[in-house]
C-alpha angles and dihedrals in degrees: 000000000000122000088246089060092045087044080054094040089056099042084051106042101024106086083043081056094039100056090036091061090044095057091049093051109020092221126104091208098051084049098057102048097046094042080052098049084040083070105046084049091055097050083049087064113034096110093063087050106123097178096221082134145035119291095228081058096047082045093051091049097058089037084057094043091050095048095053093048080050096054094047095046091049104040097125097050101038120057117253092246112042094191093059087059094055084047102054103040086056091060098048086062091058107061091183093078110098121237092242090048086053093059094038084057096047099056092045096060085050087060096051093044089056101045081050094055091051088055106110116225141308080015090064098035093052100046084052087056089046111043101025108030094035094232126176109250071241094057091042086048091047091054094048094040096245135101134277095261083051083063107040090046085050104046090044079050086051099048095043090056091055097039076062098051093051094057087066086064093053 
């Protein structure tokens, strides 16, 4: 692969790799780095790439791959969930929000987070895509190898499992 090929491979798939990773972290920093190592990684690799699948899924993988090895190499300065730091620095800026309301939406989101863990696959996958990466049902399609109503059947799936979930907390 020339560099003129990896320079078009990143324009076209770097923002996908980048909003994936941040809904996966909730943190613009930790995106970026690991959207950045996700290509060096991926340049790294090329030659194994059999292309028996698209490249965004080959991409996500790594991405994937490369978020998790963060996350174990910088347990001790980042916090364990991620979300509930986003969270919480969000509600830090809005000074309205009772302290009782606070704790009742934080645990809340924990809830949620871990509904959402529980979910099996695509069905987990997808509503990450969805929710947190603010992906297109097309571009979800695209990185499972379906179409756009796969996704969006998938992801509603997905959301409906853990809106019943959730019935048994309240």
């Amino acid at each position: 692969m020339t560099v003129t090929e990896i320079e078009l491979l990143y324009k076209e798939y770097f923002q996908d790799i980048y909003l994936y990773i941040l809904g996966l972290s909730r943190n613009e920093h930790i995106a970026e780095d690991v959207a950045e190592e996700t290509f060096f990684q991926a340049i790294k690799a090329l030659p194994e790439f059999r292309g028996d699948c698209d490249v965004r899924v080959w991409l996500c993988q790594i991405a994937k791959n490369q978020f998790y090895s963060y996350l174990r190499k910088n347990k001790k300065s980042i916090p364990t969930d991620l979300s509930e730091a986003a969270y919480e620095s969000e509600l830090e800026s809005s000074q309205e929000i009772s302290i009782e309301r606070q704790l009742v939406n934080a645990e809340m989101a924990e809830i949620i987070h871990r509904e959402v863990h529980k979910l099996p696959e695509p069905y987990k996958e997808v509503f990450h895509l969805r929710v947190f990466g603010e992906l297109s049902f097309d571009k979800i399609g695209a990185i499972f190898g379906k179409n756009a109503n796969w996704a969006c059947v998938t992801y509603h799936r997905a959301k409906t499992k853990i809106q019943n979930a959730m019935e048994d907390y309240q």
